[in-house]
Each structure stands twice: as C-alpha cells, then as structure tokens.
N, C-alpha and C positions, 0 to 999 in steps of 0.2 A: 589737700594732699592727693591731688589727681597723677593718675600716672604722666608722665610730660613736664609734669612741674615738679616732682620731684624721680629725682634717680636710684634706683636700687641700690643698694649697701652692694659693694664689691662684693661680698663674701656672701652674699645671697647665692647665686650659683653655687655654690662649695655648701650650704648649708640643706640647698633643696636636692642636690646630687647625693649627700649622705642621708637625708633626711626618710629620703621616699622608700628607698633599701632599705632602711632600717625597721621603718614603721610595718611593710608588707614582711619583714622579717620576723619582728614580734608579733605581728596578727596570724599567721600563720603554725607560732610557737604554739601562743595561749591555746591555738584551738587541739594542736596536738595531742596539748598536757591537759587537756579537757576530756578528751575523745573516750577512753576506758573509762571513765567517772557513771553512777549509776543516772544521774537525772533525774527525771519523771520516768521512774522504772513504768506504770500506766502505759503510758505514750510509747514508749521502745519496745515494749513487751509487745505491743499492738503493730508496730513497724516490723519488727520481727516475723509477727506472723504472718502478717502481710507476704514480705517477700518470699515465705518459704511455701506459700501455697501457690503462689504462680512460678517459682520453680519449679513445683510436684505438679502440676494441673498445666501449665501453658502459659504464657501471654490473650489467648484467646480468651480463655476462661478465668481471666485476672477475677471477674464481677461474680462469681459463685458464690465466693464467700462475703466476711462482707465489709471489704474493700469499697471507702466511701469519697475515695479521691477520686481527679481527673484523668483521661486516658497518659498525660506524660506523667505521671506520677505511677503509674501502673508499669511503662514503659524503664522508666528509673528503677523500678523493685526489679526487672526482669534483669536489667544488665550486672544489677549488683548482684544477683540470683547468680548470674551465667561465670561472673569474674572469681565468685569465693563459691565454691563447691561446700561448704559447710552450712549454708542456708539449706541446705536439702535436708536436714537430721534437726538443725536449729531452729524450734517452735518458738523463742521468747530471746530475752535477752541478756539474760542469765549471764552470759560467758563475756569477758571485758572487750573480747576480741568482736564479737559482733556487734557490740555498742559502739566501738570505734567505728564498723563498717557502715553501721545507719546511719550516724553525723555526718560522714562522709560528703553526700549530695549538696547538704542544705552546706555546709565549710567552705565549698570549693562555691557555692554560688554569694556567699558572704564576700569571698577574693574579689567574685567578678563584679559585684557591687561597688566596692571602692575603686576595681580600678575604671568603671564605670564616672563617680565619682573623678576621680584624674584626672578622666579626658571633659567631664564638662566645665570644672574650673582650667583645663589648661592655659589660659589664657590670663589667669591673676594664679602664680605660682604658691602666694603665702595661704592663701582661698584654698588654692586644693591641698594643701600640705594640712591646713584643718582639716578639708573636709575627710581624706583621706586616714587621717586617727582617730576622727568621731568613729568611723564605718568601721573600721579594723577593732576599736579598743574600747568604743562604750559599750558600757555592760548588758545594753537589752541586746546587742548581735548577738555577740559571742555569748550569753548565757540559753540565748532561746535555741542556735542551730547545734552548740559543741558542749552544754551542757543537759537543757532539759532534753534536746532528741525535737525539736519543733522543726518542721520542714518548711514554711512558710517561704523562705528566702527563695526558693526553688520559685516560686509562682513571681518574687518579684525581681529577680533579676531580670526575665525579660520584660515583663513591664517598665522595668527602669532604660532597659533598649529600647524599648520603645519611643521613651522620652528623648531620649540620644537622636532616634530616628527624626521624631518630630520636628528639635532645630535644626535638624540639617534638612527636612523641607521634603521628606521621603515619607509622601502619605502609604506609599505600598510596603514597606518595610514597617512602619507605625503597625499597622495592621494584623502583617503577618508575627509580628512578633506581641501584640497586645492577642494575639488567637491565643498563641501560644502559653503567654500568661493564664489564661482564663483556661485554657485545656491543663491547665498544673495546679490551678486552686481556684475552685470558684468563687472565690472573696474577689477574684478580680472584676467579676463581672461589674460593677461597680465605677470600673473606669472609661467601662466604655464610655459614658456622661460628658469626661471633663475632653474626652479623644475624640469625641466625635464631635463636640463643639468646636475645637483646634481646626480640626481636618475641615471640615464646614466654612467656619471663618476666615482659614485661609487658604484653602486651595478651591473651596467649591464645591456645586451638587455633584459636578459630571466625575471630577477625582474621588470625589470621596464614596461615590456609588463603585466606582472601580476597585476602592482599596477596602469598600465592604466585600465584594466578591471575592478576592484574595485574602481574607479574612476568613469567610467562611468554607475555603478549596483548604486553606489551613488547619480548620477546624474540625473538616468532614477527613481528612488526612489521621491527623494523631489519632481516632475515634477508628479507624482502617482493620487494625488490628483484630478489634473484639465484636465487629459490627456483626457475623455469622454468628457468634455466642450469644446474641442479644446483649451484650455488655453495655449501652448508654439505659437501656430500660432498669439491668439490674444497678445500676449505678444511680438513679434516680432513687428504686427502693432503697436499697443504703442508706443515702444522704437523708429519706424519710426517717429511717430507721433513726439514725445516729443522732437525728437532733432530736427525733422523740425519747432515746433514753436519756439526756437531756434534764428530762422533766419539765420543761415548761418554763425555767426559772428564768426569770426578772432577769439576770447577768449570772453568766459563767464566769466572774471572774474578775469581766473589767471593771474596773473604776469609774462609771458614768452615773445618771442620774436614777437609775433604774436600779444600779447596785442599794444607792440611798433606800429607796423606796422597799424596793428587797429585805431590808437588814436594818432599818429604823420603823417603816411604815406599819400598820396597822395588821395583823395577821402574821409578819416576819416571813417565814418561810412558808406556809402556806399563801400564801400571794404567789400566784403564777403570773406568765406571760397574757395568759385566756382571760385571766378574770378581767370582769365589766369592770369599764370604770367611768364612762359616760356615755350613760344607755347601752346600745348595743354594742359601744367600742372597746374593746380589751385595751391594754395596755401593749401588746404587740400591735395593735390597729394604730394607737394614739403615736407610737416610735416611728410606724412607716410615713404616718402622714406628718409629722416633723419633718422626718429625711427627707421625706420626695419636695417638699417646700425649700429647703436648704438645698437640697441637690439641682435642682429646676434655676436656684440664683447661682450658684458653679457653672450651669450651662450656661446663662446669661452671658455671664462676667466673661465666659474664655473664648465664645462666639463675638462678646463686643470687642475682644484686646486679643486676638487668637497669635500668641507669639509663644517658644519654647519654653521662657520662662516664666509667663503667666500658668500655660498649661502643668508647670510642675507645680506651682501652688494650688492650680482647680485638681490635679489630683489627688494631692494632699488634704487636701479640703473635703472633697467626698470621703475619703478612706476616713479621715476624721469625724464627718457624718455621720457616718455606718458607726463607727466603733461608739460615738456617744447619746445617737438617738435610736438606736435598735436596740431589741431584747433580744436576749439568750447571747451575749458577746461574749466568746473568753477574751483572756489578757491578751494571748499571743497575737490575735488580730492588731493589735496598737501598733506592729513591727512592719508596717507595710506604710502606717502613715506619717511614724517617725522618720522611715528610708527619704520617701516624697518630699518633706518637709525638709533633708538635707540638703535636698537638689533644691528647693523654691529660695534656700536665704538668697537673699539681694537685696539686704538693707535693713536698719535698728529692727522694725518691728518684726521681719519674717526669723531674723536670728533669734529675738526673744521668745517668740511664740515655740521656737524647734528645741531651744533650750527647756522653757519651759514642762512642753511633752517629751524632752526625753528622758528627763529627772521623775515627775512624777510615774512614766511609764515601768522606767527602772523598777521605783519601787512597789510599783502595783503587781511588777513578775516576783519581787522576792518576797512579797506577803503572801501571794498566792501558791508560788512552790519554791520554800526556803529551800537553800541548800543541808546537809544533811548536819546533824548537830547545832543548827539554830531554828531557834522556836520566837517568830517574830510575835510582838505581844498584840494581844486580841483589844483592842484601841478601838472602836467604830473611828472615831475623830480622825483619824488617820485617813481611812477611806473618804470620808465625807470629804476632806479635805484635796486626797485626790480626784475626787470626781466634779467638787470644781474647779482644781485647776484646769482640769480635760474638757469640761463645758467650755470655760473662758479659753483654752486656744480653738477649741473650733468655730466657736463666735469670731473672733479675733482672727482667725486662719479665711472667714466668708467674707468680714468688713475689709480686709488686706486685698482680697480677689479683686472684688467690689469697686474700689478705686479704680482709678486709671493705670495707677503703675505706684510703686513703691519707690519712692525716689533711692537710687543705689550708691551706698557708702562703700560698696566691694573694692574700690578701682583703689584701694590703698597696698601698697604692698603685701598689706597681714590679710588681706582679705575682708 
C-alpha cells in the first residue's frame, strides 16, 4: 500500500480540507471552555503570584522572590503582567478571570505544537490529520496546559522547532531555538544529548561549534534582562529551594520505578531520594547512573544514524530516560516525552510504544490531580502497573533508537 501503487480516495482532499479546520477548531474550543475551571488551584495560585510580583518589582528583579523558572518564563509573566493591568492587585488565583490569563501561554503554544505537528507530516496528509488530533484532543495536552495550569508546553514548543529545524538541515536555527527551550524550562536541558549527537553526525565539528556559539549568544540574550539584579544566581537558589521543599521523595508523582519503591518498598514514605542503597549510593545516585548509561546509548544511536527522524525518537528517548530513571519526577514531565514520541512514529513499533505512553500517562495525571468531584480509588496495582508500562516503552523507545531505522509503514494514506 505504497503511495504510487495506490491512489488517494477522490474525496481525501475534501476530507483533509474540512478535517484540519475542524479539528484546530475544537482544540482551541476545549481549551477555552477549560480556561476559568480551578485546576491545581497549588500550581495557579503560585503562577499568579508569580506574575504579580514582577509586575510590582520589574522584569529585572523577576529572581527576588522565588520565582524558580527560566529567564523566558520570567519574560512571559511580564508581558501578561503588562497586557491585563489586574495582576498588579491579584496575588493568587482566586478570580476565574486570571486563571483563564495563566493558561493562556502554555494554550496558545499547545496550537503551535500541532501545527508544528502539520508541517512535519505534511507530506502523508492522513499521518498528519492523526497526528494533528492526538496534539489538539488527547487528554494529557489539554488537561496539563487549559486544565491544571502546567506550563511545560511553553519549554516545548520550541524544542519541537527545533526538531523542524534539524530536518531541514539548519544546525544554527536547531540551536538557537533548543537555547530557547532550555531558557523556558530547564527539563530541557536533557536534549541537548540527542541534538548535539544530530548536529555532530551530520553536519560536523566546525558546524556544530558554530551552532554552539549561537546557542549560547541565545542564551546569554534571554538571561540580559535580569543579569544587573543577580537574577541567574537567584534563579539557581530557587530551583535549590523548590526541589528541597520537595522532600527528597522517591517520585513526585510519576509513575516510574521509584514510585514502586516509594509506595510498596520497605519504610514507604520515609524512603527518600538520599537514602543509601548500595554503600555509599543513594537511590538518586543509582537513577542518575541508569540515565547517563541509557542517555550515552541515545547519543550513540543518533550520532551512528544522525537524520531528523531518528533525532525525534533520541529525543524522546532521553525525555523518557529522565522521567523513568530519575528521582523526585512529577507527572507533568511525561508531557515533553509524549509530544517527542508523536513526532518519532514512523512505523508498528514507534506508533505502539507513543500509544502505549500516552494512555498510561493520561492516567498517571488523573490519579495524581483528579478533576474536582472524582476521587480516583487508592489501588497501588494501578500504579505498579503504570510504571511498567513507562519502564517497557523507554526500553522499547532505546532498542527502536538502536536499530538502524524502523522500517516505515507511514507511506499509507492513513498514515
């Protein structure tokens, strides 16, 4: 059923011409009719204050308080600060009107993911017509950006630019726009790995030393702002702060092996991150030194086959890393590796494996913060159960890299 051997149904044009209108039409509904809804009042109350202290205080002095995001995230509170004159009086989130204003950000870069999404399948019409209502209408988007209040999306649309950048063979745009990621959430840093293997394998030392320095004229740019406040220093104590109140735990959340361990193992909740678990290795020792072994064969894999499509499964692949061999993960990190994972399908197993993580990710955000009037049942087996699925596609997401290539079933009309 290769394209060439067979010919598109007449009424395909007429169905992807209604199809795509429609779907950016409903993705952009749901998030409306979301937008006033409380969320994780937590998370918005915190967003909220956010913005209204670098309203009252500057841009400069974003890092006073304690503001544990990156310099574009700081730059984002400002402008929604500058646009709605009521963040100046509004400490929290209280009023339905400024909860619609916080979603706002992360909404509009959920848009620009799918239609990110469009242009990389543009060239199998029924491929993007999926891929473009996964991203608009499965439930972990729209509940993490237009429900709970999670900004995450903000960090990864341009990292998903940057994958755009990658097959079109523009290591300086890769770059400058993976800065940009990583200046909006530092969960991105993480990609540097699968992008710098790319850029290395296929363009070279002397490119890709170039498209590090425009990476970092990027980086030292967004950071511009607050640099006379000391703002990367206080931005550092934050980020200390924030994951020390924390506690130390096992998992924030996610569904990985650590959650098991956390919530079946021996002590439950006292089990920390810190504590020994062979001789002098903690159990956040034992997670990094997994990752960096799994992360190290990501770089392998994308430096031996360095093409646009292998690099969106090496990214998917580390994000996946991160979220099931490190401690302290909340949920909402899974939403960076589920995005990846929609750009890598190219065949049976990448599609199963995206299936797979996006189902149990789902339900890993709605046990962790039900929507209001459900009380999901307290099950361990439930969890267990998601955190192997989450083990098996990141295995399953490294053996796929690992290969040569995935032999690709896409080229069918449906995708």
């Amino acid at each position: 059923m290769i394209v060439g051997a067979r010919r598109e149904p007449p009424y395909a044009a007429l169905i992807l011409a209604i199809g795509f209108p429609l779907l950016f039409a409903a993705g952009i509904a749901l998030r409306l009719w979301l937008w006033p809804t409380a969320g994780v009042a937590a998370d918005l109350d915190r967003l909220a204050r956010w913005v209204h202290d670098i309203v009252t205080s500057g841009l400069p002095r974003a890092y006073d308080g304690d503001l544990s995001q990156p310099p574009v995230i700081a730059a984002t509170w400002a402008l929604l600060g500058a646009l709605e004159p009521a963040f100046r009086t509004a400490a929290d989130a209280t009023d339905p009107a400024i909860r619609a204003l916080l979603k706002v950000p992360a909404s509009i870069a959920d848009i620009g993911i799918a239609a990110a999404a469009l242009w990389w399948f543009r060239d199998r019409p029924g491929a993007a017509l999926v891929a473009v209502a996964v991203a608009l209408l499965w439930p972990a988007g729209w509940y993490l950006s237009s429900w709970w209040g999670d900004i995450d999306a903000l960090w990864i649309l341009p990292a998903v630019i940057a994958l755009l950048a990658a097959r079109a063979g523009r290591p300086v745009l890769v770059a400058a726009f993976l800065a940009l990621a990583v200046a909006a959430g530092q969960q991105a840093m993480v990609l540097v790995v699968p992008f710098l293997a790319w850029s290395l394998g296929a363009k070279g030392i002397r490119r890709t030393a170039r498209a590090i320095v425009v990476g970092g004229v990027v980086m030292v740019v967004a950071w511009v702002p607050c640099i006379a406040a000391g703002g990367p220093a206080a931005y550092l104590r934050n980020v200390a702060a924030a994951d020390a109140a924390l506690g130390g735990t096992l998992s924030a959340g996610a569904w990985n092996p650590w959650w098991v361990v956390g919530r079946l193992g021996a002590g439950g909740d006292t089990v920390t991150a810190a504590t020994a678990v062979l001789g002098p290795l903690s159990f956040a020792d034992v997670g990094s030194a997994m990752a960096a072994l799994l992360v190290l064969a990501v770089f392998v894999a994308v430096l031996r086959n360095a093409t646009g499509e292998r690099l969106a499964l090496g990214a998917a692949a580390v994000l996946l890393v991160a979220f099931t061999c490190r401690t302290t993960m909340p949920v909402h990190d899974g939403l960076a590796a589920a995005a990846f994972l929609l750009f890598a399908v190219a065949g049976r197993g990448t599609l199963l494996t995206a299936l797979a993580f996006g189902v149990a990710l789902t339900v890993n955000l709605v046990v962790v913060a039900p929507p209001a009037g459900i009380v999901p049942p307290d099950v361990p087996a439930i969890g267990v159960a998601g955190a192997a699925v989450m083990s098996a596609v990141t295995l399953a997401a490294v053996v796929l890299l690992a290969r040569r290539g995935e032999q690709r079933h896409d080229k069918v009309w449906l995708g």
